[in-house]
C-alpha positions in Angstrom: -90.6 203.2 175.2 -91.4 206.5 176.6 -88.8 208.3 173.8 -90.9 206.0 171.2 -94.3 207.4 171.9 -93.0 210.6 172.3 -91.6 210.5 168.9 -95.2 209.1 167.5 -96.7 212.3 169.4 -94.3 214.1 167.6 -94.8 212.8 164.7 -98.3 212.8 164.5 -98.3 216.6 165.1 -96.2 217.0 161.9 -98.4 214.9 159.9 -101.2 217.1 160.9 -99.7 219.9 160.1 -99.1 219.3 156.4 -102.5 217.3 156.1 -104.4 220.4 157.1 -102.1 222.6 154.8 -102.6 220.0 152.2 -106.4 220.3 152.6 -106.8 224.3 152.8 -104.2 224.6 149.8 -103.5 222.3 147.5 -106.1 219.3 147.2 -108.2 221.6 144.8 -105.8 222.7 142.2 -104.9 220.6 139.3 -101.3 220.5 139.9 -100.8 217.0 140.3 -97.0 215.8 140.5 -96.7 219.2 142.5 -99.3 217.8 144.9 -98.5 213.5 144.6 -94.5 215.4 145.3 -96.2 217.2 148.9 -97.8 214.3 149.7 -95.1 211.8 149.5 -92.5 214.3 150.7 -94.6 215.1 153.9 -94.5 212.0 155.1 -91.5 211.0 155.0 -90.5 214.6 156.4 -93.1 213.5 159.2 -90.9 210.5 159.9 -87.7 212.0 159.7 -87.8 215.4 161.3 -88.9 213.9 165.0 -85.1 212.3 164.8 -83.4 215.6 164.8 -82.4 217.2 167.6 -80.0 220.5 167.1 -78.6 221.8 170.6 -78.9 225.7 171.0 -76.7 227.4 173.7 -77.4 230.9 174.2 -73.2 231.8 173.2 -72.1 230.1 170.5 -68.5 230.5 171.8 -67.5 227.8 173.4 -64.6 229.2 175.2 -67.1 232.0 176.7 -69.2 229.4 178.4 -66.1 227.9 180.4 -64.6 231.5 181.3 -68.3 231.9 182.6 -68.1 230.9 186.3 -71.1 228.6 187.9 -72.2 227.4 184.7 -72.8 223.6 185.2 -74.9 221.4 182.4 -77.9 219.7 183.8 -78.9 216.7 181.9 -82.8 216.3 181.5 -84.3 214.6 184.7 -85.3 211.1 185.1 -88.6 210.4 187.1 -88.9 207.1 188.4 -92.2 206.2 190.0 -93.9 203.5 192.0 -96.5 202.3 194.4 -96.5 203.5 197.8 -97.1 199.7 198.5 -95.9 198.0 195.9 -94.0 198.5 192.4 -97.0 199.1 189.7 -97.5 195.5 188.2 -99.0 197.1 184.9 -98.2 200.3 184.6 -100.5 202.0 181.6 -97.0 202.3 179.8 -96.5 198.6 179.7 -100.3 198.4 178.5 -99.9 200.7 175.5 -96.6 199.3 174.6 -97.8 195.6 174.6 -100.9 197.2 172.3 -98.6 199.2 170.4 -96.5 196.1 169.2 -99.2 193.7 169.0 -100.8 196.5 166.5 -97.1 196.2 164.9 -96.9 193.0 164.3 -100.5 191.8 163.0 -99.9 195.3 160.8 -96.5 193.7 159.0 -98.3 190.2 159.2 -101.2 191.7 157.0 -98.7 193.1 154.5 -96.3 190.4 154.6 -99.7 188.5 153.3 -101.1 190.7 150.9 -97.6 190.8 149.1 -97.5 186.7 149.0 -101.2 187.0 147.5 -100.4 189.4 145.1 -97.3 187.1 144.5 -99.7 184.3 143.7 -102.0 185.7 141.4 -98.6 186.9 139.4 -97.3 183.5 139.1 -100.9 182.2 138.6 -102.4 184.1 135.8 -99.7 186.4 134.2 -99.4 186.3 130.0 -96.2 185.3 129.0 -94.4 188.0 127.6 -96.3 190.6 128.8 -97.1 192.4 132.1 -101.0 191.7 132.0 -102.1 189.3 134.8 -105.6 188.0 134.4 -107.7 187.2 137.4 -111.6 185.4 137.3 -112.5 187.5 140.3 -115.7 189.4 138.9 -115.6 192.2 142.0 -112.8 193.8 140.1 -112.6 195.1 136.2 -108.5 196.3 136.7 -105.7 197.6 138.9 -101.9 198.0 138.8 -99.3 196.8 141.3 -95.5 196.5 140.9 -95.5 197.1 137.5 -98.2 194.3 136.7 -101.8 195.0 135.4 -104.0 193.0 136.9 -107.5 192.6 134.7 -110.6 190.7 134.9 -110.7 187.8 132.2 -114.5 188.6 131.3 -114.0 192.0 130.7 -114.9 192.9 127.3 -111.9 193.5 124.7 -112.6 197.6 124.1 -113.3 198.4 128.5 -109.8 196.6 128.9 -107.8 198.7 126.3 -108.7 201.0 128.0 -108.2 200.0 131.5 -104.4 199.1 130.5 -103.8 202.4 129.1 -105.2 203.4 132.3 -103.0 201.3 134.4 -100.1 201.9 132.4 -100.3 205.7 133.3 -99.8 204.5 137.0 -97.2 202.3 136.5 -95.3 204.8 133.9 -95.4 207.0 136.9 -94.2 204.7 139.6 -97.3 205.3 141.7 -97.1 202.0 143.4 -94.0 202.8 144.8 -95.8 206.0 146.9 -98.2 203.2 147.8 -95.7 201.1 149.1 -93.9 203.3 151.0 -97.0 204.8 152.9 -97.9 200.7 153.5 -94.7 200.3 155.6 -94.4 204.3 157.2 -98.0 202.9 158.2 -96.6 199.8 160.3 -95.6 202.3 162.8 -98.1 204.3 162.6 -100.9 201.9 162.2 -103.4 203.3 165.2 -103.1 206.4 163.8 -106.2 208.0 160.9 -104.4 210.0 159.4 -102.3 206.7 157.8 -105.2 206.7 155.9 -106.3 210.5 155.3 -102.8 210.5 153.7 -103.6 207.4 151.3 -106.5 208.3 150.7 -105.5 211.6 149.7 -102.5 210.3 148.0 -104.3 207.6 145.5 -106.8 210.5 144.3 -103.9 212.0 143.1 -103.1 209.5 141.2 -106.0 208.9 139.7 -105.9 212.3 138.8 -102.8 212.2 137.1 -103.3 209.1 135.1 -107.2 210.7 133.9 -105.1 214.0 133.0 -102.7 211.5 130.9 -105.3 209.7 129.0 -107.3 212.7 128.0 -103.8 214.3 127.2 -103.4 211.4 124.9 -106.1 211.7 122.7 -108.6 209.9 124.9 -112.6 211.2 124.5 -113.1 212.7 127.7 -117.4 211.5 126.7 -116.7 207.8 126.4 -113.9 208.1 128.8 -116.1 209.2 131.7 -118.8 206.8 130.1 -116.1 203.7 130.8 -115.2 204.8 134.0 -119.0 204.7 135.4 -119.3 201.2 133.8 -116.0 199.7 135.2 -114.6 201.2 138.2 -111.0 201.1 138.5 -108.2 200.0 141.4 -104.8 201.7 142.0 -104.5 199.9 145.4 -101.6 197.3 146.0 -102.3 195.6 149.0 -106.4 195.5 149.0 -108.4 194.0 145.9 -111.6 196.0 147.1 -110.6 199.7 146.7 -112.7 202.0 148.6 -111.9 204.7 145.8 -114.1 202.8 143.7 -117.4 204.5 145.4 -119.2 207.7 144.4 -117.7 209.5 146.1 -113.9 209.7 144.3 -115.9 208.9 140.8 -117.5 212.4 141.2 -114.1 214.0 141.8 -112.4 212.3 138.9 -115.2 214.1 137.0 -114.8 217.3 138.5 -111.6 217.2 138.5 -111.3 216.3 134.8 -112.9 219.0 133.3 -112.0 221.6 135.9 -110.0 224.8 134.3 -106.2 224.0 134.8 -104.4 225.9 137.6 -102.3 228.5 137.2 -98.3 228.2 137.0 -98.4 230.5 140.5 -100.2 227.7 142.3 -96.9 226.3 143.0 -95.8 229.3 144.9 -98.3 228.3 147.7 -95.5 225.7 148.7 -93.5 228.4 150.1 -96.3 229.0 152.7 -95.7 225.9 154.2 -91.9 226.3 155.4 -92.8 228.8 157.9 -95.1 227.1 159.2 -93.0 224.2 159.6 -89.8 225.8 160.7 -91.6 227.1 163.8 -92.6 223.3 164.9 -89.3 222.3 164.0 -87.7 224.6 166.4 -90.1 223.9 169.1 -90.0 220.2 168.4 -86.3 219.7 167.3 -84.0 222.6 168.7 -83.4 222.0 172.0 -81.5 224.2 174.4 -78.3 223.1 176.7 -79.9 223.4 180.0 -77.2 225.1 182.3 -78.0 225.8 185.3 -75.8 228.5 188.1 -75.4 227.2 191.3 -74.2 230.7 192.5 -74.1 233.7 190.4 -71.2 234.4 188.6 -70.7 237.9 189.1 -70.9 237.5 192.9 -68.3 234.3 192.7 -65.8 236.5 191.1 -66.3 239.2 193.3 -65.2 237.0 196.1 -62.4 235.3 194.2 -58.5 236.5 195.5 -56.5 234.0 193.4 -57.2 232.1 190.8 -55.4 229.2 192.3 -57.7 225.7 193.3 -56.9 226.8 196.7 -57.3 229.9 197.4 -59.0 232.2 199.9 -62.4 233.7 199.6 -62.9 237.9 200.5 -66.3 237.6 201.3 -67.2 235.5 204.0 -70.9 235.5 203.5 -70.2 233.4 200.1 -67.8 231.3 202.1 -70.6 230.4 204.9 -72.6 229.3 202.0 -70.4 227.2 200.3 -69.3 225.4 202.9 -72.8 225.2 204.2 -73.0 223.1 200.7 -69.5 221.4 201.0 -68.6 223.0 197.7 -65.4 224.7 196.7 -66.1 226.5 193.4 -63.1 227.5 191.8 -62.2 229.8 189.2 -58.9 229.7 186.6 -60.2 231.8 183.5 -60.3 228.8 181.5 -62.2 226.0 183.2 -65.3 225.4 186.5 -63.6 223.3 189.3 -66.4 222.4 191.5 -64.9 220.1 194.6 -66.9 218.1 197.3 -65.1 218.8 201.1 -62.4 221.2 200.2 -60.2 218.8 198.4 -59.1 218.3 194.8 -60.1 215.8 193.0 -58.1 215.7 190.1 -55.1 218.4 189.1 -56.2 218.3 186.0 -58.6 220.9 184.2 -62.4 220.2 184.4 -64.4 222.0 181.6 -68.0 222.6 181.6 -69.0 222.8 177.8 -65.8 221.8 175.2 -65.5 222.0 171.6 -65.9 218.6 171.2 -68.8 217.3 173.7 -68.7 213.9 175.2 -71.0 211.4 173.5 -73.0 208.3 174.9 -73.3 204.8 172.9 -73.3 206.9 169.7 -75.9 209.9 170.9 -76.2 212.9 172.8 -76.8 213.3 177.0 -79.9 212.7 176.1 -79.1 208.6 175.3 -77.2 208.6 179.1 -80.3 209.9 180.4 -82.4 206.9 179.0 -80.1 204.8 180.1 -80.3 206.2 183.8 -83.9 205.7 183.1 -83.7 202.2 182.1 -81.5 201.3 184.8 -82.5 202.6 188.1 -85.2 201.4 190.8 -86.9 202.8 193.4 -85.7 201.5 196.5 -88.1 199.3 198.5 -86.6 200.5 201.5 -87.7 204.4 200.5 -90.9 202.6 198.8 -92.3 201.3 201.8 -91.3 204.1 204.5 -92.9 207.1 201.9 -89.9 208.4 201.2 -89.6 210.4 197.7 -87.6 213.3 196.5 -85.2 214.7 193.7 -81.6 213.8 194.6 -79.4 215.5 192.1 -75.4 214.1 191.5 -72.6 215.8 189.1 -70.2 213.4 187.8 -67.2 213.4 185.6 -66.2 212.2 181.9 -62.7 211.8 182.1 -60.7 211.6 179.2 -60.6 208.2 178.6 -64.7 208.1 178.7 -64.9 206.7 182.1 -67.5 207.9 184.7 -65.6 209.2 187.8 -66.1 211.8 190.9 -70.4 210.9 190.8 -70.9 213.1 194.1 -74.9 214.2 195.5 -75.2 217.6 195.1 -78.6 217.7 197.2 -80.1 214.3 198.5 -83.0 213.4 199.9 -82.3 209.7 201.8 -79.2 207.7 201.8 -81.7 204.9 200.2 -82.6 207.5 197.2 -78.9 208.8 197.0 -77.2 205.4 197.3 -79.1 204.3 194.1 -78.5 207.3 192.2 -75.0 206.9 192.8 -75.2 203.5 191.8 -76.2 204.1 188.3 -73.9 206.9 187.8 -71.2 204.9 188.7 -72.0 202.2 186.8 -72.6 203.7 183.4 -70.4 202.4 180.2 -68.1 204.0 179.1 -68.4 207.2 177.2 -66.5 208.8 173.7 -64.8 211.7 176.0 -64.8 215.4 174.8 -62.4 217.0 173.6 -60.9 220.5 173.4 -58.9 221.5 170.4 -58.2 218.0 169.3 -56.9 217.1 173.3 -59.5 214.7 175.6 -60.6 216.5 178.6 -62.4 215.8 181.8 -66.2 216.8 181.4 -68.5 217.8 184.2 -72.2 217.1 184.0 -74.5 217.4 186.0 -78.3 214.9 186.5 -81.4 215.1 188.9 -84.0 211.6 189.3 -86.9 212.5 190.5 -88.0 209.9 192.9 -92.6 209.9 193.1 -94.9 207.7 194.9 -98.5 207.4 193.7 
């Protein structure tokens, strides 16, 4: 759940964003299908944009990064916490998350409903032929839904001309479709205000537009306005009582109809926007391949002789310290062979980053990472003796997607490390990488960060 609310944060932020833009530079002007278009577009855009993620390495070549020696990717860390004296029963995660789909489900139960009652008065009170639906509720003069228009029986014969011509504007323009597609991007989003900034926002427009296509029409803006103070009108699907039928959007529909008609530049303040939104894309969505050194590269050559798996080092210095770390790092032009105790693991080539990088259950390293997440504990052993730490382990994906070689790179505990390893070792398979069109043996690298509160 914690890549969920992460993506909420995240998606929140954009939805901000163009709200605040929308606001400061386009809610005034009479641009309508520009702004109903911004709207509509900026939510789903809000929705969609949290998804991407668009790996930056600082060389685009990829045979550059294996010819550069140390270089070793470094998955994202996991951080497993617990209790000093017991596992947390209810952690606040577990809280929010039960909260989070309770809010879910009584959200997609209330639209589920409203649809069925809308259903209902369809099937009860529609003229045949026709796609008038009469009601005897007497809190309502008109609205529009699904290409219906729903009307008041008692409403006298000239208001409901009116109101039709009215409705018809909204259905001509598919408005209840925006409607309906805010309705279920709000099921995920139902704890959030904005949900309703944005619809609130969203049906003005609309009302908007179909008043600009009335008095377009031939409509007398006098008796027009006149109607609309006597009978207010409803755009909203899913909610008989509209709360655009108050003052307060009645004064703006006057306002806006007889305000002077923006220019044909105000469209160009769209372009003002994409800046602004590329920069929280990249920060949001472009994420960089962290690669750590575990020795510089320039002093590893240095005390290179050979480029064989085996051979000597000049510089003893380098030599104490690697075997102070019980790693052989070896050097070929082409490929990182990194080798626990002096022995080699495999004859064959070990690449660092490939053309082709390996892939987990259809994602990224990111998806192995939340499934290292998902799966490993804290030991109660280390639990109850205080013991916490980050144990980092490299592993290989060999070229047939199996996990292989999972060695600790620096440990903390045997409890701590024996876990780690556990995980690693028993991860799925993986879709191996592969280097012009060949599978080859990939080396990553992962650190879980073991806390006690």
């Amino acid at each position: 759940m914690t890549q969920l609310f992460n993506y909420l944060i995240t998606a929140t932020v954009y939805l901000t964003v163009f709200y605040i833009f929308y606001l400061l530079f386009l809610s005034r002007d009479t641009q309508y299908s520009r702004n109903r278009i911004y709207l509509v577009s900026a939510i789903i855009l809000s929705v969609l944009l949290p998804l991407i993620r668009i790996p930056v390495t600082g060389d685009t070549a990829i045979g550059n990064l294996n010819r550069n020696l140390g270089g070793l990717i470094l998955i994202d860390q996991v951080n497993v916490v617990a209790s000093a004296d017991e596992a947390i029963r209810y952690p606040l995660q577990k809280i929010l998350t039960l909260i989070y789909i309770s809010g879910l489900i009584l959200s997609a139960a209330f639209l589920v409903f409203n649809i069925a009652r809308i259903s209902r008065m369809i099937a009860a009170g529609r003229e045949k032929g026709t796609r008038i639906v009469y009601t005897d509720s007497a809190t309502i003069s008109g609205f529009s839904a699904f290409g219906f228009i729903f009307l008041c029986r008692d409403i006298p014969a000239e208001e409901a001309a009116c109101i039709t011509g009215h409705e018809t504007k909204h259905i001509d323009y598919l408005h209840f479709a925006d409607l309906f597609l805010l309705k279920v991007v709000s099921l995920l989003f139902w704890f959030n205000p904005l949900m309703y900034l944005f619809e609130r926002s969203l049906k003005a427009v609309h009302e908007y537009q179909a008043d600009d296509k009335m008095l377009i029409g031939g409509e007398n803006p006098v008796n027009y306005q006149q109607m609309i103070m006597n009978q207010l009108f409803s755009t909203n699907i899913f909610t008989l009582n509209n709360a655009f039928s108050g003052s307060s959007l009645i004064k703006k529909r006057m306002i806006m109809m007889t305000k002077k008609r923006s220019g044909k530049f105000a469209g160009l303040k769209l372009l003002l926007v994409l800046p602004l939104i590329l920069m929280f894309f990249m920060g949001f969505s472009c994420k960089s391949e962290n690669i750590e050194t575990l020795l510089p590269a320039e002093e590893i050559k240095e005390g290179l002789e050979t480029k064989s798996l085996t051979g000597e080092l000049e510089t003893k210095e380098l030599k104490d310290v690697l075997e102070k770390e019980q790693i052989i790092v070896s050097y070929d032009f082409k490929t990182l062979d990194i080798v626990s105790n002096k022995e080699v693991l495999e004859e064959k080539e070990i690449f660092v980053v490939v053309e082709e990088m390996p892939t987990f259950m259809g994602g990224d390293v990111n998806k192995f990472r939340e499934w290292v997440q998902r799966n490993v504990q804290y030991p109660p052993v280390a639990r109850e003796n205080g013991i916490q730490g980050k144990v980092f382990v490299m592993f290989v994906v060999r070229e047939d997607g199996s996990v292989s070689d999972a060695q600790i790179i620096r440990g903390v505990d045997p409890s701590l490390d024996d876990e780690t390893l556990r995980v690693v070792n028993s991860s799925p398979a993986w879709a191996p990488g592969k280097q012009r069109g060949v599978c080859v043996n990939v080396r990553y690298s992962i650190s879980v960060n073991y806390q006690l509160q």
